[in-house]
GUZAZA-188995 format. One record per residue (C-alpha): residue number from 1; x, y, z; residue in one letter. Coordinates in steps of 0.02 Angstrom, whole numbers, padded with zeros to 5 digits. Example, Ala and Ser with C-alpha at 12.3 -4.5 7.8 and 13.67 -1.06 7.14 Angstrom:
2
num 1 px 00615 py -00225 pz 00390 residuo A;
num 2 px 00684 py -00053 pz 00357 residuo S;
***
This chain:
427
num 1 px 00060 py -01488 pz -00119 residuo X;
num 2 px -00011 py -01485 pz -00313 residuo X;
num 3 px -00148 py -01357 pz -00332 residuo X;
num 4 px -00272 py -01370 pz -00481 residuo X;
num 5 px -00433 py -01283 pz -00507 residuo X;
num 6 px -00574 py -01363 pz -00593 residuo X;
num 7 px -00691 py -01228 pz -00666 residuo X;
num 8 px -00821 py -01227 pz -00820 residuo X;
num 9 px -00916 py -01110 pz -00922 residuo X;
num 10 px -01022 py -01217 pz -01032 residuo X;
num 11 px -01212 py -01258 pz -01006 residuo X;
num 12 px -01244 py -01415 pz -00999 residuo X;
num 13 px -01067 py -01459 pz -00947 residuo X;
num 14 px -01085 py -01668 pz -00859 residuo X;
num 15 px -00980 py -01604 pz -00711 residuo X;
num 16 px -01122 py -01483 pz -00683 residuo X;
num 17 px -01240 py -01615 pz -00668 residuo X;
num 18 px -01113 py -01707 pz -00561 residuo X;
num 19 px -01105 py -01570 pz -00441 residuo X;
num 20 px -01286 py -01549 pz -00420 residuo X;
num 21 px -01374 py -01574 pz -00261 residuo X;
num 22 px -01310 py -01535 pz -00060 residuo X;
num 23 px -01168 py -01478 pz -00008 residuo X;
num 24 px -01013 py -01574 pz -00009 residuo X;
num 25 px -00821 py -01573 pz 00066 residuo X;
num 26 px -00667 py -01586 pz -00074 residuo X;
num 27 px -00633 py -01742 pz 00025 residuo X;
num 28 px -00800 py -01798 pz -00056 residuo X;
num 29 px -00782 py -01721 pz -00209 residuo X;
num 30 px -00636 py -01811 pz -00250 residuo X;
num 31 px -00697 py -01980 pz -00186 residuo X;
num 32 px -00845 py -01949 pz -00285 residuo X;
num 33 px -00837 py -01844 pz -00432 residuo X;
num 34 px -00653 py -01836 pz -00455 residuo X;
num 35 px -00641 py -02020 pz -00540 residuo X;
num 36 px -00783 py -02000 pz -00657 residuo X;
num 37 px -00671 py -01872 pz -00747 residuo X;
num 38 px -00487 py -01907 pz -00750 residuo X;
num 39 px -00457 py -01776 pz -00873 residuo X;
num 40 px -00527 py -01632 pz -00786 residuo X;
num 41 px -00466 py -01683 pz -00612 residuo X;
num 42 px -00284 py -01742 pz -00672 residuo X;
num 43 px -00166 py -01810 pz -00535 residuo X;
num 44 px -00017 py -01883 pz -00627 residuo X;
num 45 px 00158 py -01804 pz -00603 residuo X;
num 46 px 00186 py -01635 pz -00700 residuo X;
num 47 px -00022 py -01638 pz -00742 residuo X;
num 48 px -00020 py -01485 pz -00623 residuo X;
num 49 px 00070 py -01341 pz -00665 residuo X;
num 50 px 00026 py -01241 pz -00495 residuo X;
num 51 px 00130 py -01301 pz -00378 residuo X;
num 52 px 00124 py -01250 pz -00172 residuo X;
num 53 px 00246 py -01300 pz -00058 residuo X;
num 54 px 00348 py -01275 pz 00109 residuo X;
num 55 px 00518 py -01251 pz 00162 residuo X;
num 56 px 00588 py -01400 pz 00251 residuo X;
num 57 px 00644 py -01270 pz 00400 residuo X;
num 58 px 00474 py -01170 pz 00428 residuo X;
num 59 px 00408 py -01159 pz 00591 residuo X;
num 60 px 00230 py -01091 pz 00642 residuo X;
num 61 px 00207 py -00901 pz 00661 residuo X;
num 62 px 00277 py -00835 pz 00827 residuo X;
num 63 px 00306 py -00670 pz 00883 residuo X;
num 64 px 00406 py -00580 pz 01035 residuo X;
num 65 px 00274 py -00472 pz 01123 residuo X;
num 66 px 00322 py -00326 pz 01249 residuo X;
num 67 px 00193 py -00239 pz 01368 residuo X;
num 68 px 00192 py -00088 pz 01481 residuo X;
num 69 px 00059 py -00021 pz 01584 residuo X;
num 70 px 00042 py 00122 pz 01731 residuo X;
num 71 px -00115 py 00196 pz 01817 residuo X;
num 72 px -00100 py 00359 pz 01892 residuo X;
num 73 px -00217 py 00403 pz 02004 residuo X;
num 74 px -00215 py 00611 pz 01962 residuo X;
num 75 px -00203 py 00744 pz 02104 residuo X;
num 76 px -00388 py 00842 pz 02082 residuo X;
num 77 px -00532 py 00859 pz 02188 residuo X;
num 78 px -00648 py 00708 pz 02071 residuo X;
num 79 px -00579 py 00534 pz 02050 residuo X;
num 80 px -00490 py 00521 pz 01893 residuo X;
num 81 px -00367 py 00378 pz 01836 residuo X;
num 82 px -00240 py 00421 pz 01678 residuo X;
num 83 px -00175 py 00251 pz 01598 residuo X;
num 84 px -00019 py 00240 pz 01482 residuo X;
num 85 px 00002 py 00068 pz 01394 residuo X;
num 86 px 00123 py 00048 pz 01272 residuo X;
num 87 px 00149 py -00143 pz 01172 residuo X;
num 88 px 00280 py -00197 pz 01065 residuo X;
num 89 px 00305 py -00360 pz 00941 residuo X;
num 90 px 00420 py -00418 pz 00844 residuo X;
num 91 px 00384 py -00593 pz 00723 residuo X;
num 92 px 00507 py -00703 pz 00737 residuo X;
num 93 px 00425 py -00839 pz 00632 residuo X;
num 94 px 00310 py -00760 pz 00528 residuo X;
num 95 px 00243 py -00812 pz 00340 residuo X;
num 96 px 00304 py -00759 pz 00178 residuo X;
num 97 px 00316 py -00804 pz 00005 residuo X;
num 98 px 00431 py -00841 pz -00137 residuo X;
num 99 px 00403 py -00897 pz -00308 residuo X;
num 100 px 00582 py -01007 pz -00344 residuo X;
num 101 px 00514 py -01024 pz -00528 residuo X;
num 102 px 00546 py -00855 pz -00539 residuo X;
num 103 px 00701 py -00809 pz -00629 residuo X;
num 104 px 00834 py -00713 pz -00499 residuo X;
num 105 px 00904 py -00546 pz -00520 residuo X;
num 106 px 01060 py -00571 pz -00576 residuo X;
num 107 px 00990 py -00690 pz -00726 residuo X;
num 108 px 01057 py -00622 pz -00904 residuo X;
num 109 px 00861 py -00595 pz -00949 residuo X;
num 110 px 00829 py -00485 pz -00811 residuo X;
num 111 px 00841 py -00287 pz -00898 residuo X;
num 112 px 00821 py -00117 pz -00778 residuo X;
num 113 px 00733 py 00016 pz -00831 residuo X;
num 114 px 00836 py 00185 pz -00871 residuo X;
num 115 px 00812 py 00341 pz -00783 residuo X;
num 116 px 00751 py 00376 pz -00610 residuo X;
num 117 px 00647 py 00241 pz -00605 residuo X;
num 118 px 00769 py 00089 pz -00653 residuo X;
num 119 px 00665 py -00047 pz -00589 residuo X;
num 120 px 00699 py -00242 pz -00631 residuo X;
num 121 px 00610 py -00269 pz -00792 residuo X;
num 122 px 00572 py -00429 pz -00829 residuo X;
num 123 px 00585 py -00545 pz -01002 residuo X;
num 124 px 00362 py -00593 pz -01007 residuo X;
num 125 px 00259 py -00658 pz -00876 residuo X;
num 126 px 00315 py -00843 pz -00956 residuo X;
num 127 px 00487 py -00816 pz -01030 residuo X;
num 128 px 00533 py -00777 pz -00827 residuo X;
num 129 px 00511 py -00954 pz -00773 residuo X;
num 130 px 00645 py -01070 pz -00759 residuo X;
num 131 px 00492 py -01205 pz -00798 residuo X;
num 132 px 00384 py -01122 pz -00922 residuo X;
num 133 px 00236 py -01259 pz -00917 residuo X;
num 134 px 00248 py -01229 pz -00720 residuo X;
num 135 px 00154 py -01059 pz -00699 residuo X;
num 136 px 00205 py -01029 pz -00498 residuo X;
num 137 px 00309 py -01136 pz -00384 residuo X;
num 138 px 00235 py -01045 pz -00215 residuo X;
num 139 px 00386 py -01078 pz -00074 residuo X;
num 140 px 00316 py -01035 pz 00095 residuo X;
num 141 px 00445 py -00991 pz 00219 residuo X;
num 142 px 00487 py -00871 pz 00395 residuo X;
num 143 px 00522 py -00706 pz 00401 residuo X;
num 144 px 00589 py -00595 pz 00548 residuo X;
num 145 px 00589 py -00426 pz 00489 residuo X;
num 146 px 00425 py -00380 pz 00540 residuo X;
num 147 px 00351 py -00281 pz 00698 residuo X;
num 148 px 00210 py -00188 pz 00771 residuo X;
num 149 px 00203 py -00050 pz 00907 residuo X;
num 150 px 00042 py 00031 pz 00999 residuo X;
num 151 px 00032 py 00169 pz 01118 residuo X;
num 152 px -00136 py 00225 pz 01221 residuo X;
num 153 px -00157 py 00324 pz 01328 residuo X;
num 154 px -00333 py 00349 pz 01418 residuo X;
num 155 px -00424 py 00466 pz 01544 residuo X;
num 156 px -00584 py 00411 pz 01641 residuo X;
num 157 px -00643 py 00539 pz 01755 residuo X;
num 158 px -00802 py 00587 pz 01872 residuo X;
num 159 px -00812 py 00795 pz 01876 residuo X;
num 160 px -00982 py 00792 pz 01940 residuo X;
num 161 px -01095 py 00678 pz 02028 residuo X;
num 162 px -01201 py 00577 pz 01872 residuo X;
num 163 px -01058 py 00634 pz 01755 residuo X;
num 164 px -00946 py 00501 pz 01686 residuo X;
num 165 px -00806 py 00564 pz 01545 residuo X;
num 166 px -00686 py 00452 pz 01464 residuo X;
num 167 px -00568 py 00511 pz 01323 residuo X;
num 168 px -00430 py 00397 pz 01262 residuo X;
num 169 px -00290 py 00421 pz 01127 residuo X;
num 170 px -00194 py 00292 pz 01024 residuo X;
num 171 px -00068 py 00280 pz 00912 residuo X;
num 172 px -00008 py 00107 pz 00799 residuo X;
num 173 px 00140 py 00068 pz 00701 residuo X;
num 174 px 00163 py -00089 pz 00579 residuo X;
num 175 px 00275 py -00159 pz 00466 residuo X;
num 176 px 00278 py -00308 pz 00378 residuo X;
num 177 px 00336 py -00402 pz 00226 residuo X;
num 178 px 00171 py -00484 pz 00149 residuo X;
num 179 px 00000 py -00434 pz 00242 residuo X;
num 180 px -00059 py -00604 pz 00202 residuo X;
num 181 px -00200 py -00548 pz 00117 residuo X;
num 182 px -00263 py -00695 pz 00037 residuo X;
num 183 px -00284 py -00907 pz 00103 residuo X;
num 184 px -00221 py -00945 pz -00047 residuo X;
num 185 px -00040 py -00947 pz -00034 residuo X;
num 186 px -00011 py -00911 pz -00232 residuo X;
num 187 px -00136 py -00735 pz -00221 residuo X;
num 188 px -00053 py -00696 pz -00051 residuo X;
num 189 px 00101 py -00679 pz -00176 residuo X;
num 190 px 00021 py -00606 pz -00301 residuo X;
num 191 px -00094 py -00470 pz -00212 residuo X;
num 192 px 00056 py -00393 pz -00117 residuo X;
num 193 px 00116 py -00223 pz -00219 residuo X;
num 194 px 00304 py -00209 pz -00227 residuo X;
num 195 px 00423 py -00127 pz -00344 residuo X;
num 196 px 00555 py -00251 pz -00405 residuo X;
num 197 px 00411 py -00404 pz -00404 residuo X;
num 198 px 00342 py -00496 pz -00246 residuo X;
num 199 px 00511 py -00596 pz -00231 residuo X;
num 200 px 00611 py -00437 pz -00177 residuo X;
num 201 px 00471 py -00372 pz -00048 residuo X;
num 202 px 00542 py -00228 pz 00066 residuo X;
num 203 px 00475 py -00193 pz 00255 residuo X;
num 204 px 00320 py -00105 pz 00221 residuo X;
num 205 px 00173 py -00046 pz 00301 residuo X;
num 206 px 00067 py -00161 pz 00364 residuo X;
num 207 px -00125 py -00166 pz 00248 residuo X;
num 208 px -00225 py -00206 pz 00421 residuo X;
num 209 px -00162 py -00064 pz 00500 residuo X;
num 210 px -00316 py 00058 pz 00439 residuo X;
num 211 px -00271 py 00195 pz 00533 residuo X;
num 212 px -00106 py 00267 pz 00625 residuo X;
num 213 px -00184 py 00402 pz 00759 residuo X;
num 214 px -00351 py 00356 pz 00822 residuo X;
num 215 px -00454 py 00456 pz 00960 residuo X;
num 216 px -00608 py 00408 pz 01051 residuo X;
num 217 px -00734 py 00483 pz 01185 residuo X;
num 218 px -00869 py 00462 pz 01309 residuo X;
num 219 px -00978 py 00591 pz 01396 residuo X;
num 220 px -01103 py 00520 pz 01493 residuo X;
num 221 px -01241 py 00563 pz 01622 residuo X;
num 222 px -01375 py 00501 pz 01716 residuo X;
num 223 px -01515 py 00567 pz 01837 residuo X;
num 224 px -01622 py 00480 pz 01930 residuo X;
num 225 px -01758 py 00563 pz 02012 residuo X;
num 226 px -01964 py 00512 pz 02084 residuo X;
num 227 px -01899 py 00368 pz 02145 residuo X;
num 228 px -01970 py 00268 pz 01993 residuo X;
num 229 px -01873 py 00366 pz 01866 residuo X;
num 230 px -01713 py 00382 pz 01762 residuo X;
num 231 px -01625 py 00474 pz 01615 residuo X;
num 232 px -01475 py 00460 pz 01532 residuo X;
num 233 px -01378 py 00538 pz 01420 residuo X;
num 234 px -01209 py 00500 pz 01309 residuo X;
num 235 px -01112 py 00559 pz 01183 residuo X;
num 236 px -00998 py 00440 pz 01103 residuo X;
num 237 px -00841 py 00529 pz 00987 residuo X;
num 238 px -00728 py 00431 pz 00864 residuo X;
num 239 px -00588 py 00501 pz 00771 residuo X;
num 240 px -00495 py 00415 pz 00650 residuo X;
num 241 px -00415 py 00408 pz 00464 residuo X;
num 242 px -00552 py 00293 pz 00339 residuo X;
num 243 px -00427 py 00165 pz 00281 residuo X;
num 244 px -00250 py 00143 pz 00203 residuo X;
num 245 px -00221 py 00127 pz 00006 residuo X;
num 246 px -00052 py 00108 pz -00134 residuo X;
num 247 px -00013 py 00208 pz -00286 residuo X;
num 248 px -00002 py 00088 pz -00418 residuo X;
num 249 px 00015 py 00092 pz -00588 residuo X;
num 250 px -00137 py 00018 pz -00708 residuo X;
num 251 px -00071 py -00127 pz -00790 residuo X;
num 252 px 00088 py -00217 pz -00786 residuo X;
num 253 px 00232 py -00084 pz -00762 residuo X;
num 254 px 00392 py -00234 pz -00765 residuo X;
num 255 px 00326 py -00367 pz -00852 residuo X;
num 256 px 00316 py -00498 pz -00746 residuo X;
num 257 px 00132 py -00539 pz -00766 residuo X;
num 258 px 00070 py -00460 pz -00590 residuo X;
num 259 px -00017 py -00301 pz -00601 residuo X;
num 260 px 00022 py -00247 pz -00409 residuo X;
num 261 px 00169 py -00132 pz -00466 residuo X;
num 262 px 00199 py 00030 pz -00355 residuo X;
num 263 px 00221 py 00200 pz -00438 residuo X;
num 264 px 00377 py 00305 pz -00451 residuo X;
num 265 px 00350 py 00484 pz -00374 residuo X;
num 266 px 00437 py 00600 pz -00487 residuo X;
num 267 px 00572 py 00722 pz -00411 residuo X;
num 268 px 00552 py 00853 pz -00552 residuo X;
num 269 px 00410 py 00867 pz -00670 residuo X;
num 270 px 00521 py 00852 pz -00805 residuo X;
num 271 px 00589 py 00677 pz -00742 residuo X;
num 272 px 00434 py 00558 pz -00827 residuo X;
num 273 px 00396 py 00526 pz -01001 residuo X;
num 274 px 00207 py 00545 pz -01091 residuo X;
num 275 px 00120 py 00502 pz -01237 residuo X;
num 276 px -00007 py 00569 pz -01329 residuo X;
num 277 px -00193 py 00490 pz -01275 residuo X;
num 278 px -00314 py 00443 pz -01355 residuo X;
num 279 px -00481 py 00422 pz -01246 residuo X;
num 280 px -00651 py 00422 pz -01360 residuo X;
num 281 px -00647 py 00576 pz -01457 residuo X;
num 282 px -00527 py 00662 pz -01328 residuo X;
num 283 px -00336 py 00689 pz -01375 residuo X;
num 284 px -00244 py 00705 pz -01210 residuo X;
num 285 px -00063 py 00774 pz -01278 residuo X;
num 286 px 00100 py 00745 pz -01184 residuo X;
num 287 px 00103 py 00896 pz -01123 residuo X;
num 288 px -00060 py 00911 pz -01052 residuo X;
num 289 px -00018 py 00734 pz -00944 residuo X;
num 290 px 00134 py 00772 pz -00872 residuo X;
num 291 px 00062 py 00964 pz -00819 residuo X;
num 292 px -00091 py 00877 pz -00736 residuo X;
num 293 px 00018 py 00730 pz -00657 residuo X;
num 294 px 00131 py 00849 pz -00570 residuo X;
num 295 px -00015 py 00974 pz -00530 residuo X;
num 296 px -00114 py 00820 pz -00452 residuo X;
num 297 px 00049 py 00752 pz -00355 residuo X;
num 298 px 00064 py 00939 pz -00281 residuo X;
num 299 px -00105 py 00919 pz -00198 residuo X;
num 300 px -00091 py 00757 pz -00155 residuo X;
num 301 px -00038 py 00731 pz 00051 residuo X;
num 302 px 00048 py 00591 pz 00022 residuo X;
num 303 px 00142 py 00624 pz -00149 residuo X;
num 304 px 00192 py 00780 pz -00123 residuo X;
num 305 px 00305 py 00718 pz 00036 residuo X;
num 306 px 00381 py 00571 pz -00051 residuo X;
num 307 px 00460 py 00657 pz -00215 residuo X;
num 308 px 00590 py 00547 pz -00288 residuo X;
num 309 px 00531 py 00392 pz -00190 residuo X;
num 310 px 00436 py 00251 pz -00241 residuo X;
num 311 px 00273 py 00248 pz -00162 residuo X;
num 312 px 00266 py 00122 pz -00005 residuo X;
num 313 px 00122 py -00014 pz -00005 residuo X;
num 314 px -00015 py 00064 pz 00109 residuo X;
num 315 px 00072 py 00205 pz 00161 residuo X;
num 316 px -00067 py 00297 pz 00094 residuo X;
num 317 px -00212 py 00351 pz 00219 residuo X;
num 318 px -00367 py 00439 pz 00173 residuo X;
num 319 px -00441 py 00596 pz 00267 residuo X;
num 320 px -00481 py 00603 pz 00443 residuo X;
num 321 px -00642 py 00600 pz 00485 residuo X;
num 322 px -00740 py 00637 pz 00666 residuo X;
num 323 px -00900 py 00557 pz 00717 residuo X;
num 324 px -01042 py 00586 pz 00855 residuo X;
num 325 px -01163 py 00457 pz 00914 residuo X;
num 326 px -01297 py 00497 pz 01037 residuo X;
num 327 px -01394 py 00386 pz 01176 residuo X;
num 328 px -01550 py 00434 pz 01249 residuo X;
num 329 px -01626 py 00325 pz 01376 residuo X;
num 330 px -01754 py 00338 pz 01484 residuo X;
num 331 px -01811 py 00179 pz 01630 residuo X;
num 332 px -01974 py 00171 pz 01693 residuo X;
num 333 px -01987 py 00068 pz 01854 residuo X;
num 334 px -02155 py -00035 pz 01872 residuo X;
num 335 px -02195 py -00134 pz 02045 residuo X;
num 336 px -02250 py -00290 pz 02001 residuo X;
num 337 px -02296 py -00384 pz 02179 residuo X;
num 338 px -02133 py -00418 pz 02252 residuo X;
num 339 px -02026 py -00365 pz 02117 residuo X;
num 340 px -01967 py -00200 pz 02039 residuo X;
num 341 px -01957 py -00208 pz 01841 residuo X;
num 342 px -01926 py -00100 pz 01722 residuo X;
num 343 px -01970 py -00013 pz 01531 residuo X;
num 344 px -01829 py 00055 pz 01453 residuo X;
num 345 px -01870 py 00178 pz 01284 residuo X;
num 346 px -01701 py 00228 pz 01205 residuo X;
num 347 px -01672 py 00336 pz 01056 residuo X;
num 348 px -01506 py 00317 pz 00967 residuo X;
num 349 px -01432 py 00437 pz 00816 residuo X;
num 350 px -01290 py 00372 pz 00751 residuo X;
num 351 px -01169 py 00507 pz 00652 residuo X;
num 352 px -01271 py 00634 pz 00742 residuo X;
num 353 px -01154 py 00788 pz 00625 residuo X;
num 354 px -01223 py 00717 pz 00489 residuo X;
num 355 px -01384 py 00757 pz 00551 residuo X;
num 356 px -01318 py 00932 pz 00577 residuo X;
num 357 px -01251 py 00970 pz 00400 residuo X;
num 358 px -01251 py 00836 pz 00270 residuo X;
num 359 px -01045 py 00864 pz 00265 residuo X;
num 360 px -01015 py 00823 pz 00409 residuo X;
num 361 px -00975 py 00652 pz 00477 residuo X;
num 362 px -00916 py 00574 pz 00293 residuo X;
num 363 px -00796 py 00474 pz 00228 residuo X;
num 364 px -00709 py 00485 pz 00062 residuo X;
num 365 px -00632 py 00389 pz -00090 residuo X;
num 366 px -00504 py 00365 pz -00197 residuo X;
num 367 px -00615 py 00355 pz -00327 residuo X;
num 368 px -00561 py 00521 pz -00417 residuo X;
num 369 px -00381 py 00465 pz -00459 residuo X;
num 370 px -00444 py 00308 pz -00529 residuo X;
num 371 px -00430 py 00212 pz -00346 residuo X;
num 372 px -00245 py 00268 pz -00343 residuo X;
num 373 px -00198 py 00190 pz -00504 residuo X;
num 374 px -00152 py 00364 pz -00607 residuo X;
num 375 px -00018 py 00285 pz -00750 residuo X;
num 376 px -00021 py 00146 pz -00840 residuo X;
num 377 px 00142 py 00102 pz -00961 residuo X;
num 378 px 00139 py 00148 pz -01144 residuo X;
num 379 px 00316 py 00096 pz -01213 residuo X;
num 380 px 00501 py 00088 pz -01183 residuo X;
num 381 px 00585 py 00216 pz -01277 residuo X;
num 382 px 00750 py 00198 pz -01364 residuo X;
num 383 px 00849 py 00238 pz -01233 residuo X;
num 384 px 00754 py 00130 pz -01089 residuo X;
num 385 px 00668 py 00259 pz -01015 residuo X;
num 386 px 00455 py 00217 pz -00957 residuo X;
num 387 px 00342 py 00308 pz -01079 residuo X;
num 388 px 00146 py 00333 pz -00968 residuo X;
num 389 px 00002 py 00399 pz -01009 residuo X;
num 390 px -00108 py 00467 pz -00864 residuo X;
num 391 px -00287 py 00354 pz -00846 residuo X;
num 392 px -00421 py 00479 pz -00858 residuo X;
num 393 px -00588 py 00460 pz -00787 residuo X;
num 394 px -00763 py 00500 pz -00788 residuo X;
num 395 px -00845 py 00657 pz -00730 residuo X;
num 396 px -01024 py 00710 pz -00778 residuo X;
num 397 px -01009 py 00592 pz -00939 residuo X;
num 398 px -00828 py 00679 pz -00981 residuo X;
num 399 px -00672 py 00612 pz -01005 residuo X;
num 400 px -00574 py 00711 pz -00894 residuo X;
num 401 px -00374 py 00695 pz -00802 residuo X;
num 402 px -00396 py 00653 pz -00614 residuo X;
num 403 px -00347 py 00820 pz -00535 residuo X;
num 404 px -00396 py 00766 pz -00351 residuo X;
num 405 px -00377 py 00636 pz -00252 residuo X;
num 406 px -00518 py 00592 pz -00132 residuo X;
num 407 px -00715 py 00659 pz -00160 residuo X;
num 408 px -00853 py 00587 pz -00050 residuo X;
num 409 px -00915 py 00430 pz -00028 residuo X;
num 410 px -01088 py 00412 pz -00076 residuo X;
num 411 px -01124 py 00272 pz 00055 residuo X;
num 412 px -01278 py 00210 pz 00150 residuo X;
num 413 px -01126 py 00202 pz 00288 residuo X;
num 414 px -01125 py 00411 pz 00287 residuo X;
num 415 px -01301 py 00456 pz 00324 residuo X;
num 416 px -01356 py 00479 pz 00492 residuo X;
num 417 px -01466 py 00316 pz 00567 residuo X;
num 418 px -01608 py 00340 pz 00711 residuo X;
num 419 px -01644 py 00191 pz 00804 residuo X;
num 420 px -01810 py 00182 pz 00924 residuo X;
num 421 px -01812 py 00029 pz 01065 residuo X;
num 422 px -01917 py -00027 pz 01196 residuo X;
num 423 px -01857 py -00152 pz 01327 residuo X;
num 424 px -01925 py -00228 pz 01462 residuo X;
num 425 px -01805 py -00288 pz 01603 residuo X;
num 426 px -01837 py -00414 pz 01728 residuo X;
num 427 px -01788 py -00375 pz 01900 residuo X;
***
């Protein structure tokens, strides 16, 4: 498959004008609009230097997928039922991507780094092609190295008569080559960090896979009384980490065009190289960088446990957080000749803590260390070591060196919600 993208700029550009009017489908477009400009939708041989296509042996996704479930019915004096379920699966088939226009490894114009951090460095984002007018050569092929493995376990009980409690606890593990994070096979390559380039991808975990632990609960009761009257009352409970992230570095660490390079976590402070900054009116020395990069990597959860590693794509998660939601709802029963209907009124808080205390119930960001992106390259020295600087950013109109890693996030998302309905049920 050639891929080309047609895109303009200009006002009063003719294939504007072309394009005007409904909606159509590319089979249209290039019935239509396609031969009434040759030069901008070219379809000669070596017209297209994007180039998509698949391996002669791929075979659609398919995966190997293990269950296991028991339900104990627990010896006390209420019913209650504890369920363990635990799945496994392992792809057989699944999607990747390789660039073969990409030069190898072993080619004499490959370079490593020196030091610690001796990743492939490569010769220019176009010098690395074995075609330079053909910018990617996208191979899709299978992989088997990947898997996934979940474990619940949940507890439903009845203590009291009109009490319902369900509490349930799970735990997911997934690793993968590519998340597939794009349906454009070329950005799927692209968008996936790595360390040596997205040819040489290593078993990683998974982006999807938000959160590792996750904990959820249900208290729930209900009274009816008068005959014509009913109230209930639940408290929902989810526990969870916000979301998954990479430590990357800004910019294009090796050289090979693709800014989706992971960081290398120092052993020693001494172990990285700095420059001098120069941000506005604000001199960040050497010195000052490489005493706030190792103070920041000291506080950091994540960092702190991976010293002398490279950092591993989404291994990353950001705080825990615990949330309430409460359900008030009361029925109203209404003869109506023959039939029984009711009015329900229910009153619904959602993130009921944050109601409580405006700390409560909140997510946070990356957003102080620059969305994980804390060094970006400055040079090579002469002796092939990295040279960084550390990205500052912006607090209270200063230029300032992260020195944290999450703070709040000031979303809509956060605040507590109330929610007033009325319903009226048919019997």
């Amino acid at each position: 498959m050639l891929k080309n993208t047609v895109s303009t700029q200009k006002n009063g550009d003719p294939l504007l004008a072309a394009l005007a009017g409904g909606i159509r489908t590319r089979e249209k477009i290039l019935q239509d609009i396609a031969p009434l400009f040759p030069d901008r939708f070219p379809t000669e041989p070596g017209a297209v230097n994007n180039i998509t296509t698949i391996d002669r042996h791929f075979k659609m996704p398919q995966v190997w997928k293990s269950s296991l479930a028991v339900d104990y019915q627990l010896p006390l004096p209420f019913p209650s039922l504890l369920t363990l379920e635990g799945t496994f699966i392992k792809d057989i088939h699944a999607i990747m991507q390789e660039d073969v226009n990409t030069i190898h490894a072993d080619d004499p114009r490959m370079t490593r780094f020196i030091g610690p951090d001796n990743r492939y460095h490569y010769p220019g984002d176009t010098e690395k092609r074995y075609h330079e007018d053909i910018t990617n050569a996208i191979l899709m092929r299978n992989s088997g190295k990947g898997y996934s493995a979940n474990f619940n376990i949940t507890l439903n009980a009845h203590p009291w008569k009109d009490v319902e409690f369900m509490a349930a606890y799970t735990y997911s593990k997934s690793k993968t080559i590519t998340s597939n994070k794009s349906n454009q096979v070329d950005n799927a390559w692209t968008q996936e960090p790595s360390v040596m380039g997205p040819n040489y991808q290593k078993l990683h975990t998974a982006q999807y896979l938000q959160t590792p632990h996750r904990v959820i609960a249900q208290f729930s009761y209900t009274r009816q009384y008068a005959r014509l009257f009913s109230t209930s009352l639940s408290l929902f409970y989810t526990g969870e980490y916000a979301g998954n992230y990479s430590y990357l570095y800004d910019g294009d660490m090796n050289n090979d065009g693709i800014e989706y390079d992971l960081i290398y976590i120092p052993r020693t402070k001494e172990e990285l190289h700095f420059a001098d900054r120069q941000t506005g009116e604000i001199t960040f020395t050497a010195e000052e960088q490489k005493e706030a990069f190792w103070t920041f990597i000291n506080q950091d959860p994540y960092l702190k446990k991976h010293k002398g590693e490279y950092a591993e794509a989404y291994a990353a998660n950001l705080p825990w957080y615990d949330r309430f939601n409460l359900r008030v709802v009361q029925d109203f029963k209404i003869q109506t000749g023959q039939h029984v209907n009711t009015i329900q009124f229910s009153v619904d808080i959602m993130n009921l803590g944050n109601l409580l205390h405006n700390s409560w119930g909140v997510t946070q960001t990356i957003s102080a260390c620059n969305n994980g992106k804390l060094l970006e390259l400055k040079e090579v020295n002469e002796t092939g070591e990295p040279v960084y600087t550390m990205c500052p950013i912006k607090k209270d109109g200063q230029d300032i060196l992260p020195n944290k890693t999450f703070e709040t996030n000031r979303s809509s998302e956060n605040c507590w919600q109330l929610q007033i309905g009325i319903r009226y049920i048919f019997n």
